[in-house]
C-alpha positions as CSV (number, residue, x, y, z in Angstrom):
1,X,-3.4,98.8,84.4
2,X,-3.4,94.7,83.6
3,X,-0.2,92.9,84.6
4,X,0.4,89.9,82.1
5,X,3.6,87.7,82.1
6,X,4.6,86.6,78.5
7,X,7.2,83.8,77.9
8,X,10.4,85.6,77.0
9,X,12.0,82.7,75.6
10,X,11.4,79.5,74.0
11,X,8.8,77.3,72.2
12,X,5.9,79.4,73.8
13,X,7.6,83.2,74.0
14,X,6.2,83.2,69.6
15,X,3.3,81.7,69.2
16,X,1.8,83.5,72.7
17,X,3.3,87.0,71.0
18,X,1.3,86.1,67.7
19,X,-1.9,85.3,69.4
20,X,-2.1,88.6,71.9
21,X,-1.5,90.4,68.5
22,X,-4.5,88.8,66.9
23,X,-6.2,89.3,69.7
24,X,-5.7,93.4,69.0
25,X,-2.9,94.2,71.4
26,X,0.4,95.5,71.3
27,X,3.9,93.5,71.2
28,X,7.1,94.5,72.1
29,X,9.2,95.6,69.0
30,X,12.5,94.8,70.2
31,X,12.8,90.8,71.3
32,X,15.6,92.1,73.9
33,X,13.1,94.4,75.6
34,X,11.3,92.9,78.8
35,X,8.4,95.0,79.3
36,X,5.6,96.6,76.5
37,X,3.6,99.0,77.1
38,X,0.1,99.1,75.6
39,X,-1.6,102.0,76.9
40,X,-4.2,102.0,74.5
41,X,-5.6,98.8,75.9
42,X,-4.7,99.5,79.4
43,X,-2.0,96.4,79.8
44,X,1.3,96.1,80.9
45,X,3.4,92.7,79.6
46,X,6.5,91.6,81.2
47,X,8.4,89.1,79.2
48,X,9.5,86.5,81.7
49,X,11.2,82.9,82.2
50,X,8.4,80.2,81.1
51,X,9.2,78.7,84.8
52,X,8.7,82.0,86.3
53,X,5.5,82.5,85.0
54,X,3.2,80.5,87.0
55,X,5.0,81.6,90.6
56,X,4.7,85.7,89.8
57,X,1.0,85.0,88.5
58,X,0.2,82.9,91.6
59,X,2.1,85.2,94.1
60,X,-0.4,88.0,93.0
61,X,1.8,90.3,91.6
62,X,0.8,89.8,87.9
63,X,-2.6,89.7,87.2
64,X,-2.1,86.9,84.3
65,X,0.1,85.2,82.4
66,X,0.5,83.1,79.8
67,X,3.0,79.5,80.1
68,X,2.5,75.6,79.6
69,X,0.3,73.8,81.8
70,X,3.4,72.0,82.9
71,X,4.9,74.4,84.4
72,X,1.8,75.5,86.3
73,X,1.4,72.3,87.6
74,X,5.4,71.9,88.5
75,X,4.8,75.6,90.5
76,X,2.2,74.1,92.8
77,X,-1.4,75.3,93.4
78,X,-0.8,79.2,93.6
79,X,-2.3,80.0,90.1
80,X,-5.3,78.4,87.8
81,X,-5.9,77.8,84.6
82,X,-8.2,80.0,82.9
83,X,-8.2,78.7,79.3
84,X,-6.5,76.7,76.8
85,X,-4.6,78.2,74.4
86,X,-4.4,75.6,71.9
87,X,-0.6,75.4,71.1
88,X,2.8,74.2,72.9
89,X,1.3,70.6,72.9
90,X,3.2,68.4,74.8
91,X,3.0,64.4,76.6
92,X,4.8,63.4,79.6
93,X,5.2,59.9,80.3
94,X,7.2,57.7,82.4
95,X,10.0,55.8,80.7
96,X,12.4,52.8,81.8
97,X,14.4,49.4,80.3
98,X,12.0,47.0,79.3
99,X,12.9,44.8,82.0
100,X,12.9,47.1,84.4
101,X,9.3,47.3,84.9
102,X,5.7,47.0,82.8
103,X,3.6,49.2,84.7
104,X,3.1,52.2,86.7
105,X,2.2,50.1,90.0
106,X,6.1,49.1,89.9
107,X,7.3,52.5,89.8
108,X,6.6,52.3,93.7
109,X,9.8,52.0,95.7
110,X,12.1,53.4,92.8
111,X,13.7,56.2,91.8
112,X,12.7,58.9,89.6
113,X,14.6,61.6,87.2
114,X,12.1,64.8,86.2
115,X,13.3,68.1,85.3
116,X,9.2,68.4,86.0
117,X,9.4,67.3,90.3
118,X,6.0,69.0,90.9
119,X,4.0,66.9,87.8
120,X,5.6,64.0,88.5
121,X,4.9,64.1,92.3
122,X,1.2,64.8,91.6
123,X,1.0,62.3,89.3
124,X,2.1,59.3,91.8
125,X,0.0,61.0,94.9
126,X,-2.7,60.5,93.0
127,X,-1.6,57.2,91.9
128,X,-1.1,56.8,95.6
129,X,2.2,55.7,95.0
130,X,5.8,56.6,96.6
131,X,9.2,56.8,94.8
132,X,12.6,59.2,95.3
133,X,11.8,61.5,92.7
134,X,15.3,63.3,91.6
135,X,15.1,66.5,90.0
136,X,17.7,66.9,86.5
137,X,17.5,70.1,84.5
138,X,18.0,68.1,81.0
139,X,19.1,65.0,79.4
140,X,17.3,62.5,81.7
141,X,17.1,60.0,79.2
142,X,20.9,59.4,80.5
143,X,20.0,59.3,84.2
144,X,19.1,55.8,84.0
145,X,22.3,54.8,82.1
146,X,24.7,56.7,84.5
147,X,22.9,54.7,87.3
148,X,21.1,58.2,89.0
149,X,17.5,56.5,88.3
150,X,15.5,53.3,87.5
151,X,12.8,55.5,86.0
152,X,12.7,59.1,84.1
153,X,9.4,60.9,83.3
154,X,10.1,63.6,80.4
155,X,8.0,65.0,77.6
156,X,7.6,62.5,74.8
157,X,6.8,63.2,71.3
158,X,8.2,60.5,68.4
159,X,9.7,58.2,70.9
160,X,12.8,58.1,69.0
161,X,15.1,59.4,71.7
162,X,13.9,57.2,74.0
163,X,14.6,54.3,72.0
164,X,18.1,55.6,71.2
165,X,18.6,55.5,74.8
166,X,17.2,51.5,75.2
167,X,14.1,53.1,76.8
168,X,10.6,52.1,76.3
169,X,7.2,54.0,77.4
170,X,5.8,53.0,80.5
171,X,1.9,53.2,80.8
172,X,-0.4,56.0,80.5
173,X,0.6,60.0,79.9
174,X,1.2,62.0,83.3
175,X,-0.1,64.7,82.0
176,X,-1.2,66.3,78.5
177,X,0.2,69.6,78.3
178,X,-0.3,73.2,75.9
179,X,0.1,76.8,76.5
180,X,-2.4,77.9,78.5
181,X,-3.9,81.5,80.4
182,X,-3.1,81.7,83.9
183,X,-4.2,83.9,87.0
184,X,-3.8,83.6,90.9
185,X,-6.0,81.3,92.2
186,X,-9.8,82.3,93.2
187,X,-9.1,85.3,92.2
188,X,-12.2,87.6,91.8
189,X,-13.2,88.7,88.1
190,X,-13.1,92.1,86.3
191,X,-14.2,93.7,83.1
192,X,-10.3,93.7,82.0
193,X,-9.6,90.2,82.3
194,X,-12.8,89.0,81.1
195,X,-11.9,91.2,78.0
196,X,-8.5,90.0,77.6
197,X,-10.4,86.4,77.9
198,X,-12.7,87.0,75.0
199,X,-10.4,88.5,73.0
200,X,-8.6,85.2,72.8
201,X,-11.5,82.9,72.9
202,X,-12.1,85.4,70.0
203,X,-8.8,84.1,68.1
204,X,-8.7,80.5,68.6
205,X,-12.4,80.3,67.2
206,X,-11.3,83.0,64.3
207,X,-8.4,80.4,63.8
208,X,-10.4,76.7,63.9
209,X,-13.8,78.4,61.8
210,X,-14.3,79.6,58.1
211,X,-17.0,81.3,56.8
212,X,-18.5,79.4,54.1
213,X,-21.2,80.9,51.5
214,X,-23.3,79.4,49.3
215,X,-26.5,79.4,47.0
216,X,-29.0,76.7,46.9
217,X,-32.2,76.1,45.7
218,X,-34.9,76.4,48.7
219,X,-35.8,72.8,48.2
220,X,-32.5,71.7,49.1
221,X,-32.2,73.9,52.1
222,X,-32.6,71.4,55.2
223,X,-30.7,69.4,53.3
224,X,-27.8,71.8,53.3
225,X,-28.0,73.3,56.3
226,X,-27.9,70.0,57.9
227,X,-24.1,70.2,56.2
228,X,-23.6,73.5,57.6
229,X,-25.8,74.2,61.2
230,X,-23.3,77.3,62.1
231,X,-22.3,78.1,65.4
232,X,-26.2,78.4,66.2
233,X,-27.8,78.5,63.0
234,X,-26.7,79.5,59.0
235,X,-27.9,82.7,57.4
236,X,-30.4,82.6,55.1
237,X,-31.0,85.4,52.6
238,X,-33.7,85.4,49.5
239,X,-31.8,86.2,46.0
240,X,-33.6,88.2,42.9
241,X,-33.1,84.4,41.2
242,X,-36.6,82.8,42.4
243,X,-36.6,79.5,44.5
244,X,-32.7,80.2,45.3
245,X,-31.4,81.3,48.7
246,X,-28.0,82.5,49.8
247,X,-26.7,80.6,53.2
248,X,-23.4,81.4,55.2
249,X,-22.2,79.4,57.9
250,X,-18.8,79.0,60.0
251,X,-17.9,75.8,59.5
252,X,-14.5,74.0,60.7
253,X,-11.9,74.8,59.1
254,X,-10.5,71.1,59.2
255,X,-13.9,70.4,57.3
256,X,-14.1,72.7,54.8
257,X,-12.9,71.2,51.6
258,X,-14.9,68.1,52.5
259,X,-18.2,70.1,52.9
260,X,-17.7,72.4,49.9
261,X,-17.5,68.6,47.9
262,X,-20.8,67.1,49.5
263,X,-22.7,70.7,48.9
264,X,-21.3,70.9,45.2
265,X,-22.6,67.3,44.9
266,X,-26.0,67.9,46.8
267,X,-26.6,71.3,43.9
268,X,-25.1,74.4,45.9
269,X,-23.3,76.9,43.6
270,X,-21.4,79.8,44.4
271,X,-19.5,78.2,47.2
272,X,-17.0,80.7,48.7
273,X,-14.5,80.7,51.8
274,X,-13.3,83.4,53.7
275,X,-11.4,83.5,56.6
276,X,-12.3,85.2,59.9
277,X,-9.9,87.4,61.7
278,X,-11.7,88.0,64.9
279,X,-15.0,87.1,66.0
280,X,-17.1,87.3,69.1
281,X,-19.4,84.6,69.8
């Protein structure tokens, strides 16, 4: 049976139930309940810390598992990523006073509040630089107030809270971070994995793609398919109207409205949408 750790808690324990539910399997029904059984799929999910995800994936005992890149890289280099999941977004940057310092290069020497020790002390060995990172569990914005840190490195989204503080950004992002799949390092493949893989490539294409349908006249074709290419090509059927064909194509669903307009203009009637609940590509 698969082992896969699920955040039990927070921004991520939602969104990663919703999308392993679109992806066909089973959820736990109760949100006080810490494992689910699926049997019909063969898995086993243990609802977990987010923190605690990455070490139980990475020690070998789960077989996956499902937390922010973040906290994967905060756990150390026991467990890979495997795919994006495409939600949880979040930026960490390094923050200080304005005349504290202008640049990363003059975080060397100084001191450091994280609730993130492992991203930020990647960050500066690559960086090839050396500072006292200190290790806070929350509020860091106050470390450097309370005289803890010259520097803090925290997720930043609007900047407002930083600017409450008298706190200004401070270079490039550490690290760009979303929800991602997880599994001990180098660890070899199999079939239910690879499954559980597709499936949820399945999803996040089912979510991003349309299907859109439309007739044209067979003189226009290139020109509309050049609109809509597909995934690897549109489908092209004859209808009982001569010199008219039907076409469908997956388009972005970002796009949609703005391609329905140019294929209304360019002659195309009949222009349809449907979503797509699961695909495999």
């Amino acid at each position: 049976m698969l082992r896969i750790a699920v955040p039990n808690k927070g921004t991520l324990a939602d969104p990663a139930a919703q999308m392993l539910r679109e992806a066909g399997y089973r959820q736990r029904p109760d949100g006080r309940d810490l494992v689910c059984r699926d049997e019909p799929n063969d898995v086993e999910f243990f609802y977990l810390r987010p923190k605690d995800i990455a070490t139980y994936v990475g020690s070998g005992d789960l077989d996956l598992g499902i937390t922010g890149r973040d906290l994967l890289v905060d756990a150390g280099g026991a467990a890979e990523e495997v795919l994006d999941l495409d939600f949880g977004a979040a930026t960490f940057r390094f923050a200080a006073r304005p005349e504290t310092l202008s640049s990363i290069e003059e975080i060397d020497g100084r001191r450091v509040a994280t609730a993130y020790p492992g991203v930020v002390t990647r960050h500066l060995a690559e960086r090839r630089l050396t500072a006292e990172v200190i290790r806070l569990d929350g509020a860091v914005e106050n470390a450097i107030r309370l005289g803890v840190a010259d520097v803090i490195a925290d997720v930043v989204s609007t900047g407002a809270t930083l600017r409450q503080a008298g706190l200004v950004v401070v270079g490039e992002p550490i690290l760009r971070s979303s929800a991602v799949l997880i599994r001990p390092a180098a660890a070899p493949a199999n079939g239910r994995v690879a499954q559980l893989e597709r499936r949820l490539q399945g999803v996040l294409v089912a979510r991003r793609y349309v299907m859109l349908a439309y007739d044209v006249r067979a003189d226009l074709l290139d020109r509309a398919s050049a609109l809509t290419p597909g995934i690897e090509s549109p489908t092209i059927s004859p209808l009982h109207r001569e010199g008219w064909v039907a076409v469908e194509a997956m388009v972005l669903r970002d796009e949609v409205h703005r391609i329905m307009d140019e294929l209304y203009e360019l002659g195309a009637r009949a222009i349809l949408v449907t979503n797509i609940h699961a695909c495999r590509l």
